[in-house]
N, C-alpha and C positions, 0 to 999 in steps of 0.2 A: 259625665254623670253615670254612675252605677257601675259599681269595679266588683262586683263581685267579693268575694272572703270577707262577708260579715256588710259589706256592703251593694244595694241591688246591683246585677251588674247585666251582663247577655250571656245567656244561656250559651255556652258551647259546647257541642256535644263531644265527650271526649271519646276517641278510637278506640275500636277493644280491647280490654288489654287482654297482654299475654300470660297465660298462666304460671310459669317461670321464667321474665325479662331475662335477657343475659347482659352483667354488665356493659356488654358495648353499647346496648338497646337503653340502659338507663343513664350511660354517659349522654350519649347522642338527644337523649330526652331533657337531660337541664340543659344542655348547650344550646336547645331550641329556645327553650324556657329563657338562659337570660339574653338572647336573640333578641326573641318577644317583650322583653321587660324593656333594654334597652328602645329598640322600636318603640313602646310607646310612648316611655318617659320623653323620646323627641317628638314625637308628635303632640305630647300636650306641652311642651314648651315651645312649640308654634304656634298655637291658638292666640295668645296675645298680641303677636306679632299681628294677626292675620285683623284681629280686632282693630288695631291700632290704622291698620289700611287701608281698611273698607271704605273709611270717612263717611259712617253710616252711624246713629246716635246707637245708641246701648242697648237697649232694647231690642231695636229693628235687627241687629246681628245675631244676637241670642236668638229673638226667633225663628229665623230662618236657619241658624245650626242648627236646634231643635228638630224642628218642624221636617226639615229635609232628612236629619236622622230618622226622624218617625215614619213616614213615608216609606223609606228605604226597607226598615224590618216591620213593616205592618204584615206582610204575607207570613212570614215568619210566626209572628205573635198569632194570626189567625189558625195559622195548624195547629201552634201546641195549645192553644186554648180550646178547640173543638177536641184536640186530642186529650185533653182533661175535662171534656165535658165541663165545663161552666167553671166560672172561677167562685171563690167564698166572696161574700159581698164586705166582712170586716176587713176583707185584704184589699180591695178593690178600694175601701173610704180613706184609708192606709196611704196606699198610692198615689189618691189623689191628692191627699194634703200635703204628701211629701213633695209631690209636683210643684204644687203653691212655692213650698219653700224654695226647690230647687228657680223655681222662676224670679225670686226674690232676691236669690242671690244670682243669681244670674243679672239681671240688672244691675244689681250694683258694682259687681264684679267688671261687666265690660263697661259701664258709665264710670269706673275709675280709670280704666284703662284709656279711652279715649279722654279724659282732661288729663290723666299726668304723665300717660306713658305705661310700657308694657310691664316692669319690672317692679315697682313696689305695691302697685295694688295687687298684683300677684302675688308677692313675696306676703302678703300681709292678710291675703286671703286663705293661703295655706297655715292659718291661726288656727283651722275648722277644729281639730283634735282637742285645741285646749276646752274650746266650746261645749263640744261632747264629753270632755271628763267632768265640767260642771254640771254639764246635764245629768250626766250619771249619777251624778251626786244629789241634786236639786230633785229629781225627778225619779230615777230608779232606786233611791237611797241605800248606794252602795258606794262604802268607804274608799279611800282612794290614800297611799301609800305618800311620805314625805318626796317621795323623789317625784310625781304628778304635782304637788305644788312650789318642788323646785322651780322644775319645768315653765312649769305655769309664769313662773314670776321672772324668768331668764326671759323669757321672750316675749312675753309682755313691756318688760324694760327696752328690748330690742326693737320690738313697734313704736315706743314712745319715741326712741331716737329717731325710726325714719319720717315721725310724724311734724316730731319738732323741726329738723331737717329741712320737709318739704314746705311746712308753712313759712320760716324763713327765707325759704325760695321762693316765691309763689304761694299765694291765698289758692290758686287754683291746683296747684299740685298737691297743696295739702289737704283739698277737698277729696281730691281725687284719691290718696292714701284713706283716708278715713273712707270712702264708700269701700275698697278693697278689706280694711277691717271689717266693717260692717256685712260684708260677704263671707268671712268667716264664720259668721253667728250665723246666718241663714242655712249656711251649707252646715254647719254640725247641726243646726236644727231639722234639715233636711233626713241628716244621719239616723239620729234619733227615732224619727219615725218609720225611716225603711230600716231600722233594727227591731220593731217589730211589726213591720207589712211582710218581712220575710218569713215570718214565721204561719202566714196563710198564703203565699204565693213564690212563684218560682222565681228564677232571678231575670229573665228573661219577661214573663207578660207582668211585673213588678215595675222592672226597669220601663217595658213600653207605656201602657197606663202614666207612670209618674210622667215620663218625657210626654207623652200627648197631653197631658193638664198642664206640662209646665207650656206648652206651645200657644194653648189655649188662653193661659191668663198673661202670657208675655202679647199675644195679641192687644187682650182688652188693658194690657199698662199702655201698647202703642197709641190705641187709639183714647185712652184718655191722656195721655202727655201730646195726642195730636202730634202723634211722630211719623211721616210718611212710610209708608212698607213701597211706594212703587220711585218711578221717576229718578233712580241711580243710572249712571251709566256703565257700559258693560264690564268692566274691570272690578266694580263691587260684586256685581251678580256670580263672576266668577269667581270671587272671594268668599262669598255666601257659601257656593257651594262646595268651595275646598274647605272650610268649618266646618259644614255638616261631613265632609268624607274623611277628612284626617283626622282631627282630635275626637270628634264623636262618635266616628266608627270605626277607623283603624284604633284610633291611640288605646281605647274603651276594650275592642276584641284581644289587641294583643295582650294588653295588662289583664284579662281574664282568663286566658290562657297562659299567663307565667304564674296566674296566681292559683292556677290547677297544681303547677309540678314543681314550686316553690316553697318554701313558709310564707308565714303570712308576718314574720319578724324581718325578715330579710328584703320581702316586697317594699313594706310599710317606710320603712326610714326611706330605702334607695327611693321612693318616687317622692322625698321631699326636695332629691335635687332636682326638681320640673321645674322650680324659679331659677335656679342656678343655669338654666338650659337658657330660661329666656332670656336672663342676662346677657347670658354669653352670646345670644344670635342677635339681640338687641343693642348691642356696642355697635359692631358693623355696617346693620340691616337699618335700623332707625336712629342712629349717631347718638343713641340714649347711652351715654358713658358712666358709671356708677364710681360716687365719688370713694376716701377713702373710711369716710365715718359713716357714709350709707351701707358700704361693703358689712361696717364692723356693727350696726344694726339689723342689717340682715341675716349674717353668722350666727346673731346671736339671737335671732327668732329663728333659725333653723337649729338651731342646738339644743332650746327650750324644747322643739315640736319633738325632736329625737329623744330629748330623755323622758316625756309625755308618752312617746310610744313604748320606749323599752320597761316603762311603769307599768302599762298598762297590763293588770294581770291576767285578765281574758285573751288577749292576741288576738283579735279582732281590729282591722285596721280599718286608718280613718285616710282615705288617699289624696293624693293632692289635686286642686281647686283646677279647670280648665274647661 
């Protein structure tokens, strides 16, 4: 949650700079940058795995990612907000609704993953982008170019394949793809409103607020779906809290810091290969093997999302779902 470059992300302070770098200084600076990219892209294509292991319900895992991230940079969020004296309160109502969303899709996201497996509700969650070009359109009524409803229509055709797919495999698998769809519309919905919460708050006490509302109402979905938060044994616990350390605060700081000394065109595609990652550690790791008409429904929701970005004329990026 919250990557920064047009989307909330964690504030990181960047070092000072020098008044005349010397090309070594600016080499050495992208090679960190796509270090950092690299680094995180693996680390949010871990996150599914880790969901898939817990064997804790969907909800219960989110929360404690969450929740354990919030924790960790609350001291954080308390300096720079006394150090801005007070936050604006429209940024503030902002945050919290984008929280809602992000907790909405956060359920769903990891309630698909645990009925069908790490890789297509992922793959089908990183749909967020196309969501957000309709929003932009529905809601900020601003035009959008033939190649955004290419896009659009390529990989939307590409969900239909892995949807039809899985319900011929499995009623339950194909539940579980359509909750990973339905995470895309939360998560662009989420987008939407922290593009403009960021416009009263930093990206840092933005991101905290959202992630502490979304903790709060992933709570109260627990305990109305009556879903235990205690009574796991210690291998989940340990899983909880490799969630909250890897994807939500490594994968999160490094992708905010490549997306300091990077574009925001070149960030944007490359972290749509985050399902391509799961895949890949999901063959091995969970015997989940991707057939060859899934493969070619996949490609071809990852090609739609690519030419959605390269549309996009703002260069504001929409990152991928973890």
């Amino acid at each position: 949650m919250g990557r920064g470059g047009g989307r909330p992300g964690f504030a990181v302070q960047s070092p000072s700079v020098q008044p005349n770098p010397t090309p070594r200084d600016n080499k050495r600076q992208t090679l960190l940058a796509y270090l950092a990219l690299a680094l995180g892209m693996l680390a949010l294509g871990v996150s599914p795995l880790l969901v898939r292991s817990a064997g804790a319900p969907g909800p219960v895992t989110a929360f404690y990612r969450l929740s354990i991230a919030v924790v960790l940079l609350a001291p954080f969020f308390g300096r720079s907000a006394a150090f801005r004296g007070g936050l604006p309160k429209a940024g503030m109502r902002l945050a919290l609704l984008a929280g809602l969303f992000f907790a909405l899709d956060m359920t769903a996201w990891t309630t698909g993953v645990v009925l069908s497996g790490a890789t297509n509700p992922t793959l089908l969650a990183n749909t967020a982008p196309l969501w957000v070009g309709l929003g932009t359109v529905l809601i900020f009524r601003q035009r959008l170019g033939l190649g955004f409803w290419g896009g659009l229509a390529l990989a939307l055709a590409g969900a239909a394949v892995i949807l039809g797919l899985d319900v011929r495999q499995a009623s339950q698998a194909g539940l579980g793809s359509l909750f990973g769809l339905l995470a895309g519309v939360f998560y662009g919905s989420y987008f939407l409103v922290a593009q403009r919460g960021r416009q009263h708050l930093g990206a840092l006490s933005f991101w905290w607020l959202s992630a502490a509302a979304s903790s709060v109402a992933l709570f109260a979905i627990t305990a109305l779906l009556r879903q235990p938060l205690t009574g796991y044994p210690p291998r989940t616990w340990w899983l909880f809290l490799a969630m909250g350390l890897i994807p939500q605060v490594v994968g999160y700081l490094s992708i905010t810091y490549a997306q300091g000394h990077l574009p925001a065109a070149l960030v944007s595609p490359t972290l749509l290969g985050q399902p391509v990652v799961t895949a890949l550690l999901a063959w091995p790791i969970l015997g989940e093997a991707v057939t060859g008409p899934e493969a070619l429904g996949g490609l071809m929701v990852l090609a739609g999302v690519f030419v959605v970005h390269r549309s996009n004329s703002n260069g504001k990026p929409v990152t991928a779902n973890s």
